[in-house]
C-alpha positions as CSV (number, residue, x, y, z in Angstrom):
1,X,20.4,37.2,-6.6
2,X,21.4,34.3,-4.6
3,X,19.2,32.2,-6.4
4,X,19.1,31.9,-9.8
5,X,16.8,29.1,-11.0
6,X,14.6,27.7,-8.3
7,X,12.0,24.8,-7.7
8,X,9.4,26.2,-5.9
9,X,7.3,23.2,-4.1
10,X,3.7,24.8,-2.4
11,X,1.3,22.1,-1.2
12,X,-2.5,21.6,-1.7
13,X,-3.4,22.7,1.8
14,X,-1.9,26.0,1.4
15,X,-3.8,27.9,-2.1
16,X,-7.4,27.3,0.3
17,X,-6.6,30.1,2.4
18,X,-8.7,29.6,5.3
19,X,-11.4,28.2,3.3
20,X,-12.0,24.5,4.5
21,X,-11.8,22.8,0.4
22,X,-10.4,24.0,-2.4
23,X,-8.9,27.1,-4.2
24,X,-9.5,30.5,-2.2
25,X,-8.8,33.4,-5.2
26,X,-7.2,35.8,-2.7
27,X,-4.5,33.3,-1.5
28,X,-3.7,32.5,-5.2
29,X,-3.7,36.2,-5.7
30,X,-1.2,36.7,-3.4
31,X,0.7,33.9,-4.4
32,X,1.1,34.7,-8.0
33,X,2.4,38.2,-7.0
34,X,5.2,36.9,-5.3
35,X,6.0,34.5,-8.3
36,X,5.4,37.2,-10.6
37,X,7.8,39.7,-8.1
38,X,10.6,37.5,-8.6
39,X,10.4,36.3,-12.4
40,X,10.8,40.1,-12.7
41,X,14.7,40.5,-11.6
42,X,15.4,37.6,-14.1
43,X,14.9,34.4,-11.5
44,X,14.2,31.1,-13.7
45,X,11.0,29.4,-11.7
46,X,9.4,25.7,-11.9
47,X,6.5,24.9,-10.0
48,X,5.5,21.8,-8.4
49,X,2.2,22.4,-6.4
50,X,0.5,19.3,-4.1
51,X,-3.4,18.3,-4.6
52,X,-4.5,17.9,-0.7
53,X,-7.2,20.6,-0.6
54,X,-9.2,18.2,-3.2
55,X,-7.9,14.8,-2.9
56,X,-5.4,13.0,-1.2
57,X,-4.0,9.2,-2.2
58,X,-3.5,8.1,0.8
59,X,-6.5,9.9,2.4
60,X,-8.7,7.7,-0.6
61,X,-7.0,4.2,0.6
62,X,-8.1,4.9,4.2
63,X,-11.7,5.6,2.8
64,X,-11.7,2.3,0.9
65,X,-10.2,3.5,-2.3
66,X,-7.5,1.3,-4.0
67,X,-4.4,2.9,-3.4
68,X,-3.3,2.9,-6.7
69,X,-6.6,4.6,-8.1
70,X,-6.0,6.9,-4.9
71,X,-2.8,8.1,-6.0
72,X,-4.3,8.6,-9.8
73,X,-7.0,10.7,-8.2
74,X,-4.4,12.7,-6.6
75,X,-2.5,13.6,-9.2
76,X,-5.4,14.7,-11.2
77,X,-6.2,16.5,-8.5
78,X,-2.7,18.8,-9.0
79,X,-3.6,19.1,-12.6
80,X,-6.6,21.3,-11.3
81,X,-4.4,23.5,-9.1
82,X,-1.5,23.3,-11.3
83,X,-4.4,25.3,-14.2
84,X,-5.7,27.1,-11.7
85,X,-2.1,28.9,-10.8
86,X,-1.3,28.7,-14.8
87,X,-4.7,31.1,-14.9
88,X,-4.0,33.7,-12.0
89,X,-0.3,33.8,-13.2
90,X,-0.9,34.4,-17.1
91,X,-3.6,37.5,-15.5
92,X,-1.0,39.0,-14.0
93,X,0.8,39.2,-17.2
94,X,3.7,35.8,-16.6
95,X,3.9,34.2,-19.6
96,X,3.8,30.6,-18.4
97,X,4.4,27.0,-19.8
98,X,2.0,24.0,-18.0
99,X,3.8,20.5,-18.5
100,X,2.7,17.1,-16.9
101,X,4.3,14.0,-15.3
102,X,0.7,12.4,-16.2
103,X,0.3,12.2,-19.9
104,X,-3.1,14.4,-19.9
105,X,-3.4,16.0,-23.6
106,X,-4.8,18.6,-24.2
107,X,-4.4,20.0,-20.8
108,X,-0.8,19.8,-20.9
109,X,2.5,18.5,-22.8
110,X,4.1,15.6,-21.2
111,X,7.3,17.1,-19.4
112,X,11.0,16.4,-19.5
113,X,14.5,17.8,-17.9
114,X,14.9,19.1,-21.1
115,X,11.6,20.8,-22.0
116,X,11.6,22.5,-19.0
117,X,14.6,24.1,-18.9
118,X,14.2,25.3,-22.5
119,X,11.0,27.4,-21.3
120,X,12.9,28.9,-18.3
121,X,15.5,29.9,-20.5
122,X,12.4,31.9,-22.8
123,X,11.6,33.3,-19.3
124,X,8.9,31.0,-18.4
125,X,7.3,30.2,-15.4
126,X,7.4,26.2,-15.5
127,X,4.4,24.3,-13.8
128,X,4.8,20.7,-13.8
129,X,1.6,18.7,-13.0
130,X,0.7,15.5,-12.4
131,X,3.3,14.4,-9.5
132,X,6.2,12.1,-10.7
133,X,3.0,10.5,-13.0
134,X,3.6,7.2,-10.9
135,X,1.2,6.1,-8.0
136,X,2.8,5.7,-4.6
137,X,5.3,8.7,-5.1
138,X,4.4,12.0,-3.2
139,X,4.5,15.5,-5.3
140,X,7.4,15.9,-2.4
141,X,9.4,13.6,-4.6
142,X,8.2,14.8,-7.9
143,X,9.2,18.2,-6.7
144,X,12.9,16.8,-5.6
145,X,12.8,14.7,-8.9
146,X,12.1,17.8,-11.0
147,X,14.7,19.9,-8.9
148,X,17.5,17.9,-9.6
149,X,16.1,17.1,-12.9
150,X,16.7,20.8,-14.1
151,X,19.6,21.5,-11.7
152,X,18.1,24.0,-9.7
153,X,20.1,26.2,-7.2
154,X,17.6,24.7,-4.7
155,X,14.2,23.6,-4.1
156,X,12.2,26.3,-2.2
157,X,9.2,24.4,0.1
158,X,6.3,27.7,0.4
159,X,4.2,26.7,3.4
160,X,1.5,28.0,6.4
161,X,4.8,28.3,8.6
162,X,7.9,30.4,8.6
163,X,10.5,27.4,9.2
164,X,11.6,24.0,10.6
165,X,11.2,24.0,14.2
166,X,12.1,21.7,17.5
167,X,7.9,20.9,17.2
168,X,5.1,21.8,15.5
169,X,4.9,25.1,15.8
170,X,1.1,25.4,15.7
171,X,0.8,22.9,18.1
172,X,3.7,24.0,20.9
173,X,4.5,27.7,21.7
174,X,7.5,26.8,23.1
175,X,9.0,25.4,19.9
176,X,12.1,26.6,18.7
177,X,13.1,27.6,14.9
178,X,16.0,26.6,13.3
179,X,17.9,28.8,10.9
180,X,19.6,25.9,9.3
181,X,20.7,22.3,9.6
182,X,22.5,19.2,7.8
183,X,20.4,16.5,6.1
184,X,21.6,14.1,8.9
185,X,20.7,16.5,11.8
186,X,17.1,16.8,9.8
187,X,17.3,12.8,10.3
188,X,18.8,12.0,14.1
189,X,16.2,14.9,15.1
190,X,13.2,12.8,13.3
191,X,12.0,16.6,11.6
192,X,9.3,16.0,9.3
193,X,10.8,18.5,6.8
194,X,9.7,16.2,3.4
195,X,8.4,12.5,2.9
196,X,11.3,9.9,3.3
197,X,11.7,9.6,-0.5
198,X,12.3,13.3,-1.5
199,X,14.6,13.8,1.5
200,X,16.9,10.9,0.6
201,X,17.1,12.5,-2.8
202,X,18.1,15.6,-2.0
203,X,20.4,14.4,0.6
204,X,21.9,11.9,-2.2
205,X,21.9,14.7,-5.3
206,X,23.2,17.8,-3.0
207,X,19.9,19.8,-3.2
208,X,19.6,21.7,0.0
209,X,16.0,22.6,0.5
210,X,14.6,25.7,1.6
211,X,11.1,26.1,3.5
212,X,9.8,29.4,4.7
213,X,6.4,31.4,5.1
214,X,4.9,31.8,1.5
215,X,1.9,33.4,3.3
216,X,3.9,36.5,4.3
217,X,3.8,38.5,0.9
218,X,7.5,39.5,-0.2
219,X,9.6,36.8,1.4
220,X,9.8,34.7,-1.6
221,X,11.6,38.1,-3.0
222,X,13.9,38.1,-0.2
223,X,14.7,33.9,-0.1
224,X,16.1,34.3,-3.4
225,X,18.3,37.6,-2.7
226,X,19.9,35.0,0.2
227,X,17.7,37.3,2.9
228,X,17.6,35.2,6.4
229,X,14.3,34.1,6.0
230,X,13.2,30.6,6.8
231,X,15.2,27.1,7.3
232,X,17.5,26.1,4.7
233,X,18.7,22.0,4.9
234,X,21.6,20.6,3.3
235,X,24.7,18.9,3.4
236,X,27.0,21.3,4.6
């Protein structure tokens, strides 16, 4: 394995499937497979999953919420996702721990560096809710604060697309995919790879970042054998 400890970062958007709100079951499904593939051959694995397919901070601020309530919202709103992927994981037979940057008893313990990487030493699966528990801080950050936190090999970004490309892929067929880049290539080329915040952290801590396809079942597997799969960011 290439990879031996990972942070895997999956946003809101991506656990609805191609349902229009919240959790589809057969996307989760699918997800925790992979999760549960790759806990298998001995891979330590924290997870740091986004709230956007029920709320959204900055979304609530532009609807008249204050910002700060927004962003409390939000983070509640990983707490849900973060149980929901504790749930589908645990019926697949993972024996997983659910820790939160929100203090939120009984739900969950309040995490640390440390806490966390005594469970993925017992062969846990980590999930760690509740964004950095601070308003105005993406879970982009919390997943690049928890990443270095725990010294991770790297911090894995699942999404809807199999890369970082020239454009947005979706939007312009004639984008181009990178296999890999510096953090100041990601930067002169404007690429929209994480929020400000969590890229300056792993630029400044040496935490290349990896995003790929998490909707193409085994690649997950084969990012952490080192496979060519996806666009890997960092400072060499």
């Amino acid at each position: 394995m290439k990879y031996k400890k990972v942070l895997l970062k999956l946003s809101g958007e991506a656990i609805m499937g191609k349902k229009n709100y919240g959790i589809d079951p057969e996307t989760l499904t699918v997800y925790c497979k992979q999760i549960k593939e790759v806990v298998d051959e001995g891979v330590q694995v924290a997870i740091v999953i986004g709230g956007g397919n029920i709320f959204r901070g900055v979304q609530g601020a532009a609807q008249g919420f204050d910002r700060v309530q927004g962003d409390y919202m939000g983070m509640l709103a990983t707490v849900i996702n973060s149980m929901a992927l504790q749930a589908e994981l645990e019926k697949q037979g993972v024996n997983v721990k659910l820790l939160s940057g929100l203090n939120i008893d009984p739900v969950a313990e309040s995490t640390s560096g440390r806490k966390v990487k005594e469970n993925l030493k017992q062969g846990k699966v980590v999930i760690i809710a509740g964004g950095t528990g601070n308003p105005f801080f993406t879970t982009d950050t919390a997943s690049a604060l928890r990443a270095i936190e725990i010294n991770a090999d790297v911090l894995l970004k699942g999404t809807r697309v199999d890369g970082i490309y020239t454009a947005d892929p979706e939007k312009d067929p004639a984008a181009v995919k990178y296999d890999s880049l510096t953090f100041d290539e990601a930067y002169s080329k404007n690429l929209k790879v994480m929020d400000m915040t969590a890229f300056t952290l792993c630029r400044e801590n040496n935490m290349p970042i990896l995003v790929f396809d998490m909707n193409t079942e085994g690649n997950l597997l084969k990012v952490v054998k080192g496979e060519k799969v996806g666009t890997i960011v960092s400072n060499e």
